[in-house]
C-alpha positions as YAML, in Angstrom:
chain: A
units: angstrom
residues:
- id: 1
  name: UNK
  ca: [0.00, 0.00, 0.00]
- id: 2
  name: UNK
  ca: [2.77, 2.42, 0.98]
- id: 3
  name: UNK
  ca: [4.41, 2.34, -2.27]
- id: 4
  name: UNK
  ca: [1.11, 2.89, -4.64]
- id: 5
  name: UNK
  ca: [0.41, 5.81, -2.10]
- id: 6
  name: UNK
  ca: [4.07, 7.29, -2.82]
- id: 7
  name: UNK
  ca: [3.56, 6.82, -6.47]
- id: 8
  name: UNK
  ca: [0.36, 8.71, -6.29]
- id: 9
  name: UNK
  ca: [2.04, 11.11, -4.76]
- id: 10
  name: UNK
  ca: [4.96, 11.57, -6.90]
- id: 11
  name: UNK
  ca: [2.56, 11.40, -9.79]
- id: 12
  name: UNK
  ca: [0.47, 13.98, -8.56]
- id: 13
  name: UNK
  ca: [3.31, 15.93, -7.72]
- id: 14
  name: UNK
  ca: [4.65, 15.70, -11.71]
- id: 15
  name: UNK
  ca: [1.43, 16.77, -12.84]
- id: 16
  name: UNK
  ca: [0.97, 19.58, -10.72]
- id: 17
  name: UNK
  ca: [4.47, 21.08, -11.99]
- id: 18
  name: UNK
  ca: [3.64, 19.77, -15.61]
- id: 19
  name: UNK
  ca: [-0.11, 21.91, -15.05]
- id: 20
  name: UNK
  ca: [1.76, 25.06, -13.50]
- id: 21
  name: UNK
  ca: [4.23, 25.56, -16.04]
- id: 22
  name: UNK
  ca: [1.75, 25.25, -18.75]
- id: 23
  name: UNK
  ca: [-0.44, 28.04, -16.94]
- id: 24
  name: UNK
  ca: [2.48, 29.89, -16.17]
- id: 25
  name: UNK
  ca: [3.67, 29.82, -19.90]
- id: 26
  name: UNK
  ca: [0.80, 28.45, -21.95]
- id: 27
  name: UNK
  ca: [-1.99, 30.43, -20.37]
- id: 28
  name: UNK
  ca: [-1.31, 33.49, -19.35]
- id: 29
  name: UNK
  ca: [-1.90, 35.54, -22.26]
- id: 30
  name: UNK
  ca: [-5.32, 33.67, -22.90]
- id: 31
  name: UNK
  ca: [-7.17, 33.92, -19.51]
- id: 32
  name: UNK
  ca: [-8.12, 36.75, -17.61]
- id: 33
  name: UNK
  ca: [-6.62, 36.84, -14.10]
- id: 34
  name: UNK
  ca: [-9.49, 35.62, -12.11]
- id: 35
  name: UNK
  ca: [-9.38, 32.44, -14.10]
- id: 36
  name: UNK
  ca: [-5.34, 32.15, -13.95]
- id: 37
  name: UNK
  ca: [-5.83, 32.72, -10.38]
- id: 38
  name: UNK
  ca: [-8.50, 29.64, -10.27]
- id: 39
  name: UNK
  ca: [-6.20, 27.28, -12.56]
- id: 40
  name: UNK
  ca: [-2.96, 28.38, -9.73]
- id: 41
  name: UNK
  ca: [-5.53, 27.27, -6.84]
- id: 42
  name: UNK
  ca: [-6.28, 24.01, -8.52]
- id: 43
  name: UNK
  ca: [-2.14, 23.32, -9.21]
- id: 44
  name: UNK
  ca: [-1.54, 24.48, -5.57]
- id: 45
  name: UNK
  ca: [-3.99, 22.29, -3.76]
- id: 46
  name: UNK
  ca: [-2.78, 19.01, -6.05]
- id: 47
  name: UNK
  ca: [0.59, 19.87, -4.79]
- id: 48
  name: UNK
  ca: [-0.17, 19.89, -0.91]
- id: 49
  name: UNK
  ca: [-1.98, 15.99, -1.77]
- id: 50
  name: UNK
  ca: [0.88, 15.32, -3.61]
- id: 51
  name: UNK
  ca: [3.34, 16.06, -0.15]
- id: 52
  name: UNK
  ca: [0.81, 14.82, 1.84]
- id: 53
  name: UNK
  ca: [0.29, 12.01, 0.14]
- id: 54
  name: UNK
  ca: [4.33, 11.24, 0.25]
- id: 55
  name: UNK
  ca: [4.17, 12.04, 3.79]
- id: 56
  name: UNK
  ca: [1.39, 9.55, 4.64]
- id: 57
  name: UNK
  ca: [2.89, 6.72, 2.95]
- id: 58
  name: UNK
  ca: [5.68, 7.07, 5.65]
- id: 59
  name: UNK
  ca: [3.95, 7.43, 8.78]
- id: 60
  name: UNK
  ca: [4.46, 3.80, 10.10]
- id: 61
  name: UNK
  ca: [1.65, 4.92, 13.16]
- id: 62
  name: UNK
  ca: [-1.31, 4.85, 11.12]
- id: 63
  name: UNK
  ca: [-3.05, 1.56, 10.67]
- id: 64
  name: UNK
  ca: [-3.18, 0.21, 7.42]
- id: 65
  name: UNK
  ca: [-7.38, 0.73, 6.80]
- id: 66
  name: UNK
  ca: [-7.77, 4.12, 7.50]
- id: 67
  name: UNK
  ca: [-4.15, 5.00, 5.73]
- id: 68
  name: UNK
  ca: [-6.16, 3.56, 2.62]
- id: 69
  name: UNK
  ca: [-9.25, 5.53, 3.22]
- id: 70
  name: UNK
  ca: [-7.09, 8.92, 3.45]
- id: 71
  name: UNK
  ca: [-5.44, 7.88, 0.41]
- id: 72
  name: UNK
  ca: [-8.28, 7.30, -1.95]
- id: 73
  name: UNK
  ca: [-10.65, 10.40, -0.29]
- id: 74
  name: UNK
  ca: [-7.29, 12.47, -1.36]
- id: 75
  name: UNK
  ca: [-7.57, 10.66, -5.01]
- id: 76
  name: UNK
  ca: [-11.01, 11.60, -5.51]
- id: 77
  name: UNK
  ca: [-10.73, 14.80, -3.29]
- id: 78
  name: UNK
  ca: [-7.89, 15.99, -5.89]
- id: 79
  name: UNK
  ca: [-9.88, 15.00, -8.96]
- id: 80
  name: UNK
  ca: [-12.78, 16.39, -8.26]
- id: 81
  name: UNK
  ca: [-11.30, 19.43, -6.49]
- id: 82
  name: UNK
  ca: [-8.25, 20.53, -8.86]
- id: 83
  name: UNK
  ca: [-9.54, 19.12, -11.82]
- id: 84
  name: UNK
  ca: [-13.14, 20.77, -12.00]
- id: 85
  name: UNK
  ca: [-10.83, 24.10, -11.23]
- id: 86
  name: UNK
  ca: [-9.00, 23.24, -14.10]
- id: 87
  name: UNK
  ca: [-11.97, 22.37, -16.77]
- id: 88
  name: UNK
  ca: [-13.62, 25.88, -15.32]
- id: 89
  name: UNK
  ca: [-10.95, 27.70, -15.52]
- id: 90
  name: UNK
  ca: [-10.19, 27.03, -19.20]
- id: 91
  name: UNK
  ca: [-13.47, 26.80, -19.87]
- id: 92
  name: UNK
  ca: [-13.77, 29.97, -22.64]
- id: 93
  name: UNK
  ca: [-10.89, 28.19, -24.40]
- id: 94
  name: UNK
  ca: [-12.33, 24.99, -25.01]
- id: 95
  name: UNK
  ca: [-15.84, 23.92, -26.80]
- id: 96
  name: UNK
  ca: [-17.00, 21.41, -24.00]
- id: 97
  name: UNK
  ca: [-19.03, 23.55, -21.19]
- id: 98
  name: UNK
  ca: [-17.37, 22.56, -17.86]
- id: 99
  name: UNK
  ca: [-19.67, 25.21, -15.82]
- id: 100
  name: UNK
  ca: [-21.93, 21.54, -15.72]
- id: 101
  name: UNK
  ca: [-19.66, 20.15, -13.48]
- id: 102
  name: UNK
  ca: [-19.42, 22.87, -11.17]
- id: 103
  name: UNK
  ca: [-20.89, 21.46, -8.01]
- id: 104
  name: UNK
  ca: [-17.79, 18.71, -7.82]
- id: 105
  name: UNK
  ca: [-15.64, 21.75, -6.70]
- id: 106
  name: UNK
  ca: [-16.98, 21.63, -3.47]
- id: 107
  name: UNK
  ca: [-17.16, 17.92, -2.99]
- id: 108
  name: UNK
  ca: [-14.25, 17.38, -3.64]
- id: 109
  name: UNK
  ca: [-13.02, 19.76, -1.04]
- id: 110
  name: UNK
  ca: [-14.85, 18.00, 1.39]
- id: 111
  name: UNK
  ca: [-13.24, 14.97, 0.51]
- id: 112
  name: UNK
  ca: [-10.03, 16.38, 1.01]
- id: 113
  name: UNK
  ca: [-11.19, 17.81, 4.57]
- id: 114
  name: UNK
  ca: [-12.20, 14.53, 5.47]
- id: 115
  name: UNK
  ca: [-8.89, 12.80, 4.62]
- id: 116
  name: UNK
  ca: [-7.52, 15.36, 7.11]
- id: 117
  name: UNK
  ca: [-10.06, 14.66, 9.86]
- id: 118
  name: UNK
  ca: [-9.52, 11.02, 9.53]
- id: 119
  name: UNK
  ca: [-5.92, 11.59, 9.79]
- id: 120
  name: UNK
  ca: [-6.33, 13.87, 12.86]
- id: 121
  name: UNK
  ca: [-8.35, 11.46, 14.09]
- id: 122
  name: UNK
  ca: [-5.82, 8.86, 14.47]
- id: 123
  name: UNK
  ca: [-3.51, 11.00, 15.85]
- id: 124
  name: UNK
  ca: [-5.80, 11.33, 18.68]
- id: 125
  name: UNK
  ca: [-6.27, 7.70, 19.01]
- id: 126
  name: UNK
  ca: [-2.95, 7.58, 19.49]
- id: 127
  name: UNK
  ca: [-1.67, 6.05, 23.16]
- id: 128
  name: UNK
  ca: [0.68, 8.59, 24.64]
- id: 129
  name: UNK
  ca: [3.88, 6.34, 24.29]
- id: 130
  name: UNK
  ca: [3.64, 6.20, 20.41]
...
């Protein structure tokens, strides 16, 4: 498990570079700043999943269940989240209408927020000699 959630992660990580350069170089002379803004949220919230997810897979204290549960809420959470910021963002420059999938933004947030809480969570379980 630990090495498909480090892959993710390094994956994730590659893509979020690979998606900031393009904005950075690609898209900046074709969307206004509001939307550049949006696509640079999107890239910046992949790229804390992508260090958290490279941080999870080495955190030996977490049990093996919920480690999977964070990692596939952050798969989803990152999908949904970044990627329907992405597909809005651009969405004057392509001819598919990506305002449809505007209520995934938020979902996937909370998907993300509950990898966190789960995470928190079993911290808290935690015994104090751990």
């Amino acid at each position: 498990m630990n090495k498909k959630i480090l892959i993710s992660g390094a994956v994730l990580g590659v893509i979020g570079i690979v998606l900031g350069a393009f904005a950075a170089h690609g898209l900046k002379e074709l969307l206004p700043a509001a939307s550049m803004q949006s696509f640079e949220t999107g890239v910046r919230y992949q790229m804390y999943h992508a260090f958290f997810l490279l941080i999870l897979a080495n955190i030996s204290i977490i049990k093996e269940k919920p480690k999977k549960v964070i990692f596939i809420l952050v798969l989803i959470g990152v999908f949904f989240f970044s990627g329907s910021i992405y597909g809005l963002s651009t969405n004057e420059l392509t001819s598919i209408n990506f305002k449809s999938i505007a209520l995934i933004t938020p979902i996937g947030g909370f998907l993300l927020i509950l990898a966190w809480l789960i995470l928190l969570i079993n911290f808290l379980k935690m015994r104090a000699d751990n």
